[in-house]
C-alpha positions in Angstrom: -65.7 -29.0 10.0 -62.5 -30.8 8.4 -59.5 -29.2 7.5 -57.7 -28.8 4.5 -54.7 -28.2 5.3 -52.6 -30.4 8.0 -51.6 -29.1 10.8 -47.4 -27.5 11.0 -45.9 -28.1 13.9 -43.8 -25.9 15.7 -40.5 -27.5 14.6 -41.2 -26.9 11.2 -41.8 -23.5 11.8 -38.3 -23.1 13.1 -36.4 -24.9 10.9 -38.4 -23.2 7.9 -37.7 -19.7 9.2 -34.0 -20.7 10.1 -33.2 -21.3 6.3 -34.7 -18.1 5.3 -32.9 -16.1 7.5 -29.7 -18.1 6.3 -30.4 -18.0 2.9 -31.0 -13.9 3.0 -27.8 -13.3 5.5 -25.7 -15.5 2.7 -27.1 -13.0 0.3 -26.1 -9.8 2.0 -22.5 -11.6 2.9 -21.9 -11.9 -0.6 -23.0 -8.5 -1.2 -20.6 -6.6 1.4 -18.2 -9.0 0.9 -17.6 -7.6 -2.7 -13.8 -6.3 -3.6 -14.3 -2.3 -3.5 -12.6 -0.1 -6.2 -9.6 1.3 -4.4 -8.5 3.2 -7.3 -10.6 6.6 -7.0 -9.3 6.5 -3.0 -5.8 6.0 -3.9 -6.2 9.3 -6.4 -8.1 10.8 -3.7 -4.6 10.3 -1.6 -2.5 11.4 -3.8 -4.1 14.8 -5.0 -4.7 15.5 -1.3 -0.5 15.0 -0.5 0.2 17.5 -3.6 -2.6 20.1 -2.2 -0.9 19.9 1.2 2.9 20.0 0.0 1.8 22.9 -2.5 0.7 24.8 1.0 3.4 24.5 3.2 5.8 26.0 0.3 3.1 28.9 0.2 3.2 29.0 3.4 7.5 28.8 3.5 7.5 31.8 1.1 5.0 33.5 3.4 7.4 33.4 6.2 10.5 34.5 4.3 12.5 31.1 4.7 14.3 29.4 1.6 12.4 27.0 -0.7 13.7 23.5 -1.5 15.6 23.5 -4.6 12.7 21.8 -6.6 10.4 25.0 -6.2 11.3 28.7 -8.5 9.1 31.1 -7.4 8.5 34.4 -10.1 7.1 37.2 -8.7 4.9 39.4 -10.5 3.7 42.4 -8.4 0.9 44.9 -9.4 -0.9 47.7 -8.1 -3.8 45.5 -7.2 -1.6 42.6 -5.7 1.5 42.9 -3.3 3.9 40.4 -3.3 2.2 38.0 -5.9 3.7 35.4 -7.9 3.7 32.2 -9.0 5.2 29.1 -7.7 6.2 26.2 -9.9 7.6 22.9 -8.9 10.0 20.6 -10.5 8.9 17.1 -10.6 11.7 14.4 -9.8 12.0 11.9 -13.0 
C-alpha cells in the first residue's frame, strides 16, 4: 500500500514544535509584560497612612499625652458613652 502523505522527519518535528512554543511564550511575554495601573495602589497607600496616623492620635488621647497642634479634640460625654468625642484634624495647605 502507498502512502499519501510523505514521510516528516524528525528534524522537522523539532524545529516545527520549537516555533510554536516560541510563538506562544512571545504571546504570554507581551501579556505580563503590560504596564499595570499603579493608580488604585498608590490610593490604596495613601488611605492606609491616614487610617494609621488617625489611630495613633486615638490612641495618644487614650493615654492622656498631648496631641500635635494639628488635631482639636471635642468631647461629648453621655450616659451611654464615657469619655467620647470627636477628633478632627487640620490639613497643612
Amino acid at each position: 500500500m502507498k502512502t499519501i502523505y510523505p514521510k516528516i522527519n524528525k528534524f522537522s518535528l523539532v524545529i516545527y514544535y520549537i516555533a510554536t512554543v516560541v510563538l506562544i511564550s512571545c504571546n504570554r511575554f507581551e501579556e505580563i509584560n503590560q504596564d499595570s495601573e499603579i493608580e488604585p495602589l498608590k490610593q490604596g497607600f495613601k488611605v492606609s497612612a491616614a487610617v494609621g496616623y488617625c489611630a495613633s492620635l486615638a490612641n495618644t488621647l487614650f493615654r492622656g499625652e498631648d496631641l500635635p497642634d494639628n488635631v482639636l479634640f471635642q468631647s461629648i460625654s453621655n450616659d451611654e458613652y464615657s469619655g467620647s468625642g470627636l477628633m478632627y484634624l487640620l490639613e497643612d495647605e
